[in-house]
C-alpha positions as CSV (number, residue, x, y, z in Angstrom):
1,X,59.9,2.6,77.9
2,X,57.6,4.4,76.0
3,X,54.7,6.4,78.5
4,X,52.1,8.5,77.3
5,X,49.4,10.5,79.6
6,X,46.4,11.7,77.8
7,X,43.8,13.7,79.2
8,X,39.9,13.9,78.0
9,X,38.5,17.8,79.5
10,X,35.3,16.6,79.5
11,X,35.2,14.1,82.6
12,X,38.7,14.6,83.9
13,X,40.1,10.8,83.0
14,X,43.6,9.9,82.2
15,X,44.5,7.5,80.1
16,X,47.9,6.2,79.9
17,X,49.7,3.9,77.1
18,X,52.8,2.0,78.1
19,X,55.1,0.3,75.7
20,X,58.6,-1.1,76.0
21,X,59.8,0.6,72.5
22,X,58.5,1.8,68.9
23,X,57.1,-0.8,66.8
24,X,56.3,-2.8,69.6
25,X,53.3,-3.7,71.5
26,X,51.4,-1.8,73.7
27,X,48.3,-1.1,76.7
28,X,46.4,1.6,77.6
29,X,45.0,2.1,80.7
30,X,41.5,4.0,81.3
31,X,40.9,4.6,77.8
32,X,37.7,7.2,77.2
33,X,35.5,6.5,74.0
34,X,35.3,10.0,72.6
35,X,39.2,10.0,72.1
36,X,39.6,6.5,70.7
37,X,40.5,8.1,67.6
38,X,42.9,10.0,69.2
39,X,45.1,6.9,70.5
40,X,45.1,5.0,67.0
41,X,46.1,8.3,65.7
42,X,49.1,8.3,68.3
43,X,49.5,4.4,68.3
44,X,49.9,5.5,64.2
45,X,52.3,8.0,64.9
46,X,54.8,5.6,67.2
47,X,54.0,2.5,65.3
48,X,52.7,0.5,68.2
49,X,50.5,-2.3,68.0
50,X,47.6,-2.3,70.7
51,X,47.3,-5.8,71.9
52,X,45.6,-4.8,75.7
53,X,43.4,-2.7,76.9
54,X,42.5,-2.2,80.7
55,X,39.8,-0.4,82.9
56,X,40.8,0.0,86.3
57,X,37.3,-0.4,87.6
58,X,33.3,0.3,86.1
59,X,33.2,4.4,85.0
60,X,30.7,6.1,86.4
61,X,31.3,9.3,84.6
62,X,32.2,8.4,81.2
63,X,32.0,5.1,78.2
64,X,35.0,3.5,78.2
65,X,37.0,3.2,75.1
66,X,37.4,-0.7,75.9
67,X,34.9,-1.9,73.4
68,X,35.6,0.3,70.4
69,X,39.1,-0.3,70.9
70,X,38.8,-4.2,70.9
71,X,36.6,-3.5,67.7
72,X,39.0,-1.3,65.7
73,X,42.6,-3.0,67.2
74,X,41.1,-6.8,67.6
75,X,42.7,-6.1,70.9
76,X,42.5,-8.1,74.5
77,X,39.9,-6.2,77.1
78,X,41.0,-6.9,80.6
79,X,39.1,-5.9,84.1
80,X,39.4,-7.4,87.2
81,X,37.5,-10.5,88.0
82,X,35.3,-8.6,90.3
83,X,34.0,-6.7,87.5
84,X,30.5,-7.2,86.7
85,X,30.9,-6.4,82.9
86,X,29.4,-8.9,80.7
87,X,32.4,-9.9,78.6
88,X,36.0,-8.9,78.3
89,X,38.4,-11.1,77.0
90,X,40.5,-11.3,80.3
91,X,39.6,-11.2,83.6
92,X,42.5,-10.6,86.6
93,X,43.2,-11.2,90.2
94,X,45.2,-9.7,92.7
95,X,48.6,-10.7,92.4
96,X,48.4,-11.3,88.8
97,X,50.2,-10.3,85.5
98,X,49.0,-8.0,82.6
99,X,51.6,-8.2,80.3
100,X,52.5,-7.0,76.8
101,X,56.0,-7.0,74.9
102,X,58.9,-5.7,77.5
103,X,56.3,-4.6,79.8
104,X,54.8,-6.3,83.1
105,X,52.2,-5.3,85.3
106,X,51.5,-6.4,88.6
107,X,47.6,-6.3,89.7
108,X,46.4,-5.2,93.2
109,X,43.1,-5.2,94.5
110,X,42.2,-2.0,95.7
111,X,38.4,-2.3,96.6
112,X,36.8,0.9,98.2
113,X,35.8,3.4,95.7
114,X,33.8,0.8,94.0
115,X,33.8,-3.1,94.6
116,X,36.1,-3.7,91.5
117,X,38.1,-1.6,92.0
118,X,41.9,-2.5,90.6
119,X,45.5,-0.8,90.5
120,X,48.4,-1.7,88.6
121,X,52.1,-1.4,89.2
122,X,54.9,-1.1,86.9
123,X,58.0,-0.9,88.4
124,X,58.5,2.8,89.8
125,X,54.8,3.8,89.0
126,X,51.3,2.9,90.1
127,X,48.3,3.3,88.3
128,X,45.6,3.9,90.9
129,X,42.1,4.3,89.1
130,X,40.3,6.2,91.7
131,X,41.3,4.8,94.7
132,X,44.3,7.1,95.3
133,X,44.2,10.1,93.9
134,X,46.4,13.5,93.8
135,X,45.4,15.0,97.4
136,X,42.4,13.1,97.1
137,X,40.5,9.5,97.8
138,X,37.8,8.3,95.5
139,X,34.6,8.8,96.9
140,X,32.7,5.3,98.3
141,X,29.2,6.2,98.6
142,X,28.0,4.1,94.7
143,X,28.7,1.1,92.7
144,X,29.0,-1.1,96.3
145,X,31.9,1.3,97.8
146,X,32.7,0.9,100.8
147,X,35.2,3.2,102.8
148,X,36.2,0.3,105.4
149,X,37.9,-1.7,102.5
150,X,39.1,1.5,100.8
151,X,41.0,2.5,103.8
152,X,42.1,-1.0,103.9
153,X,43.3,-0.5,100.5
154,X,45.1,3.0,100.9
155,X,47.1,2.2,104.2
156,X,47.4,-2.1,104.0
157,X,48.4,-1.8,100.7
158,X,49.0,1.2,98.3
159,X,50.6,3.6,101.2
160,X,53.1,0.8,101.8
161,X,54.9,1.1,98.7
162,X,58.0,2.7,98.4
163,X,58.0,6.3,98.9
164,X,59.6,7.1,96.1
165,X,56.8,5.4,93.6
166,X,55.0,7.4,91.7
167,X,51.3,7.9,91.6
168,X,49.2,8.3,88.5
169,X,45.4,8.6,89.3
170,X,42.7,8.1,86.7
171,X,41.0,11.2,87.2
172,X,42.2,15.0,88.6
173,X,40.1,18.1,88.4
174,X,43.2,20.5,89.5
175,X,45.5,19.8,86.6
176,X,47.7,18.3,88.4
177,X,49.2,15.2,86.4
178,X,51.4,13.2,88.8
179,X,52.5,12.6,92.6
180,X,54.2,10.2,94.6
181,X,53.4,7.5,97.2
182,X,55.6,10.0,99.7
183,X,54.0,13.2,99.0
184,X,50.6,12.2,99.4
185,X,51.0,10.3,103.0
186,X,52.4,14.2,104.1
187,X,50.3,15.9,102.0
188,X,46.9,14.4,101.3
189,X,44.3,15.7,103.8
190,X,42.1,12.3,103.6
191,X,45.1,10.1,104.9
192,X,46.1,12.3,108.0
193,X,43.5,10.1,109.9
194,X,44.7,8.1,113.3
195,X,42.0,5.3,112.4
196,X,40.1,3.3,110.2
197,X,37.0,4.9,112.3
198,X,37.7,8.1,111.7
199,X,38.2,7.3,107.6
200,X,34.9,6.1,107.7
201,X,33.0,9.5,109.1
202,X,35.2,11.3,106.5
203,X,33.9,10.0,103.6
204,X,30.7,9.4,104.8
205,X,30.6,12.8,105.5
206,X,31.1,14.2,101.7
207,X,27.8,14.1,100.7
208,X,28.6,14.3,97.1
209,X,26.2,14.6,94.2
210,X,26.0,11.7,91.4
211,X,28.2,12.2,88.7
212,X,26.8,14.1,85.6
213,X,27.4,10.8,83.2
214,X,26.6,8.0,85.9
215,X,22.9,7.2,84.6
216,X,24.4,6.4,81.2
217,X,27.9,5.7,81.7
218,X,27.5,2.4,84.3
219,X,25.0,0.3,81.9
220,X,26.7,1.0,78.9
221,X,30.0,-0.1,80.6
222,X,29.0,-3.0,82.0
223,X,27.7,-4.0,78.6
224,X,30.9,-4.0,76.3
225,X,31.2,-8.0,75.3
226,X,31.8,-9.1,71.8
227,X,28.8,-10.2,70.2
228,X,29.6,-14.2,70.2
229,X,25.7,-14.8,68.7
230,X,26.8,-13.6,65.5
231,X,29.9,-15.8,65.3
232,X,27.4,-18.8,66.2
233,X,24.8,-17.4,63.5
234,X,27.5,-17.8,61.0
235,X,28.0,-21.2,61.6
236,X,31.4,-20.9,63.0
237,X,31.3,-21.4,66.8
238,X,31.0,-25.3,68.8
239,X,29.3,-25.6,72.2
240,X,31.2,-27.7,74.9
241,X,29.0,-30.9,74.2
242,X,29.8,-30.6,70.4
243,X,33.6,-30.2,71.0
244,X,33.6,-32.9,73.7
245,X,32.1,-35.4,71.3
246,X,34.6,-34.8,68.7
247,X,37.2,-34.5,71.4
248,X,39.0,-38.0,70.9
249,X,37.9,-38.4,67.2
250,X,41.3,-36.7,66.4
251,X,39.3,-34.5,63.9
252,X,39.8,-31.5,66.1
253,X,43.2,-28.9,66.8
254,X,42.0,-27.4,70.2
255,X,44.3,-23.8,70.7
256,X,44.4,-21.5,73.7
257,X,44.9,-18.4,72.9
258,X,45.2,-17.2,76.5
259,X,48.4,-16.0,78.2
260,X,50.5,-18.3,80.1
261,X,49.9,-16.6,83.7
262,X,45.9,-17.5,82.3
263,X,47.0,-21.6,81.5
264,X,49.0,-21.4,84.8
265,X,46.2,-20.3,86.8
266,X,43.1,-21.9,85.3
267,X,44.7,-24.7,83.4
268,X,44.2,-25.9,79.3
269,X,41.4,-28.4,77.4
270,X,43.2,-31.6,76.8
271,X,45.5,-31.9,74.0
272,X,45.4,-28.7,73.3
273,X,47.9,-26.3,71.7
274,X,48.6,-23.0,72.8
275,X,49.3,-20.1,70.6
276,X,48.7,-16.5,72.3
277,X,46.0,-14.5,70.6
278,X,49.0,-11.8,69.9
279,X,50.9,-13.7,68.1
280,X,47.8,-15.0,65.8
281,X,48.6,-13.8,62.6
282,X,51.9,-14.5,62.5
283,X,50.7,-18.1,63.9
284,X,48.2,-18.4,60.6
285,X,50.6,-17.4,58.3
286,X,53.1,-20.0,56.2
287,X,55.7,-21.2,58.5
288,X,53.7,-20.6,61.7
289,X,53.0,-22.9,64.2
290,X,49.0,-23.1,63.9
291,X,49.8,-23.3,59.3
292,X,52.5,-26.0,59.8
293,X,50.1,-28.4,62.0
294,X,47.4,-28.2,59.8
295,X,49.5,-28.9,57.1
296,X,51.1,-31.8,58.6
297,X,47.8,-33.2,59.8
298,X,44.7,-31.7,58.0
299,X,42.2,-31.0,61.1
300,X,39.5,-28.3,62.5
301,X,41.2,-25.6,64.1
302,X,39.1,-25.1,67.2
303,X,39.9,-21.3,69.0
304,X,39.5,-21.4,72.5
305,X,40.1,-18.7,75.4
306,X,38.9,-17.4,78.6
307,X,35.3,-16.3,77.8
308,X,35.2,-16.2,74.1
309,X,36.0,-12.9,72.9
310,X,39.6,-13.4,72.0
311,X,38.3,-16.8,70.0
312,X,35.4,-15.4,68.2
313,X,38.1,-12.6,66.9
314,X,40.5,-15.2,66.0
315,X,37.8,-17.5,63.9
316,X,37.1,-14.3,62.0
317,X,40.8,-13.7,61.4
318,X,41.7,-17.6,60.7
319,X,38.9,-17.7,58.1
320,X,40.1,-14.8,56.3
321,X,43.4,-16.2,56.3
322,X,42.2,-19.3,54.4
323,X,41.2,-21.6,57.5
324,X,37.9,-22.3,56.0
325,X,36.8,-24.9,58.7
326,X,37.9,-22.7,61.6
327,X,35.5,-22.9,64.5
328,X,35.3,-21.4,68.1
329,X,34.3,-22.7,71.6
330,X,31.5,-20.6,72.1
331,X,31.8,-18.9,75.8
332,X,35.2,-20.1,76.5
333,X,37.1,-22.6,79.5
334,X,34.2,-20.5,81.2
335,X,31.3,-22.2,79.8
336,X,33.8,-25.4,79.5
337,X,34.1,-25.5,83.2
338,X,30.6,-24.5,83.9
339,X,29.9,-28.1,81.8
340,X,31.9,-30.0,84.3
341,X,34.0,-30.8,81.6
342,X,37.2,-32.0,81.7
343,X,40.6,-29.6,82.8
344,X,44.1,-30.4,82.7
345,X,46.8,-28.7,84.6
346,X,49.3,-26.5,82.1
């Protein structure tokens, strides 16, 4: 497995990229908008393709790379469903799957230091945002924290992982890089508490000032969705009622471009097709699954996904590709469900 940790000075963050091998895909994790330019330069350098891109929770101290990198990479954006973010292209749940090429990781819920607050483990490592960090808890007193459900988080779920897994926080203003689930029940001073009561008057107890960044950081954060207007402007996107009247006409090739754990979960649009949005170009291309249908039987490839980011992106790339009829399902199975339209089971 390839593992990078990368460290911006100016806020403290760490961002981490994950890959199962060079030339394959790849996520990052926590990524920092200043140093965007540093991880194409690095994704360059190991010839990884970025096809995810995941926030553990809402920054409060700096703009996350999430949107630039989805602009520059055509990448997925993934937060937690709890997230109040506008648009990302895939939203997750505890107990689900973020996966790319080789590499699988496991979501838990970890609400405390803010109410969308997620962590992510992958295999003998967990990613802890700020709920865990090195000698240190993230702090609960903003962004609906709440240090009842972040001691919940720490002891019910986190601190029950094997001892041995290691701990890789999204922020550290010591230096120090990495620690395990072991060394910080014996070692960290905020988890040497006898009760869930006595967690409480420690943190609320802090009495912390605001972060430097927080007044710009949070509303630029939560605002980091794909412009879908302009697609529409264009011409190119379909509302529900426009799809569903077209829906038996036979006129229409309906493809998901979500992941299966995504189909599994929420289920598909009738009759549809799926083709994940990673696997897009080589989908468009001669001799790929969405070029050989449309071949066989000339229709109006219609993009769907979760929200709409992943299918505005792909009527973009379709049309370049020669799709000239291409269309999208303007705000996704979202806006689809929100219509009381119809849902199958995957």
């Amino acid at each position: 497995m390839l593992f990078r940790q990368l460290f911006d000075s100016v806020s403290c963050t760490y961002t981490y990229l994950v890959a199962s091998r060079r030339g394959g895909e790849a996520l990052i994790i926590d990524p920092v908008l200043e140093k965007v330019d540093r991880y194409l330069t690095l994704l360059d350098e190991l010839d990884l393709r970025l096809v995810k891109a995941a926030d553990t929770h809402v920054h409060a101290d700096h703009i996350t790379g999430l949107g630039a990198l989805r602009d520059r990479c055509r990448c997925i954006t993934v937060m937690g469903e709890r997230s109040a973010v506008d648009v990302v292209s895939m939203r997750v749940a505890d107990g689900d799957r973020i996966d790319v090429e080789g590499i699988s990781l496991r979501v838990l819920y970890t609400p405390g230091h803010t109410d969308d607050s997620y962590s992510f483990l992958l295999g003998d490592r967990v990613f802890t945002g700020d709920t865990l960090l090195i000698r240190g808890t993230g702090r609960t007193d903003f962004q609906n924290g709440n240090p009842v459900d972040q001691y919940h988080s720490l002891f019910d779920r986190l601190l029950r992982l094997p001892d041995e897994t290691l701990v890789f926080p999204a922020h550290d203003y010591k230096g120090d890089t990495v620690s395990t689930i072991g060394e910080e029940k014996t070692c960290n001073p905020r988890l040497q508490v006898e009760s869930v009561d006595e967690y409480v008057d420690l943190m609320n107890g802090l009495n912390l000032s605001n972060p430097k960044m927080m007044d710009v950081a949070v509303p630029a954060n939560l605002r980091i969705g794909l412009a879908q207007d302009d697609v529409a402007a264009r011409g190119w996107s379909l509302d529900c009622d426009q799809v569903r009247s077209r829906l038996d006409s036979g006129a229409l090739l309906l493809v998901d471009l979500r992941d299966h754990s995504e189909r599994q979960r929420h289920g598909v649009l009738p009759g549809s097709v799926h083709a994940p949005y990673p696997d897009l170009h080589r989908n468009l291309a001669a001799g790929g699954l969405l070029h050989e249908l449309s071949a066989a039987t000339p229709r109006t490839l219609v993009f769907y996904c979760a929200y709409g980011e992943r299918s505005a992106m792909a009527v973009e790339a379709a049309r370049s590709a020669g799709f000239a009829e291409a269309r999208h399902l303007h705000g996704g199975l979202d806006a689809w469900r929100k219509a009381g339209a119809p849902v199958e089971s995957a």
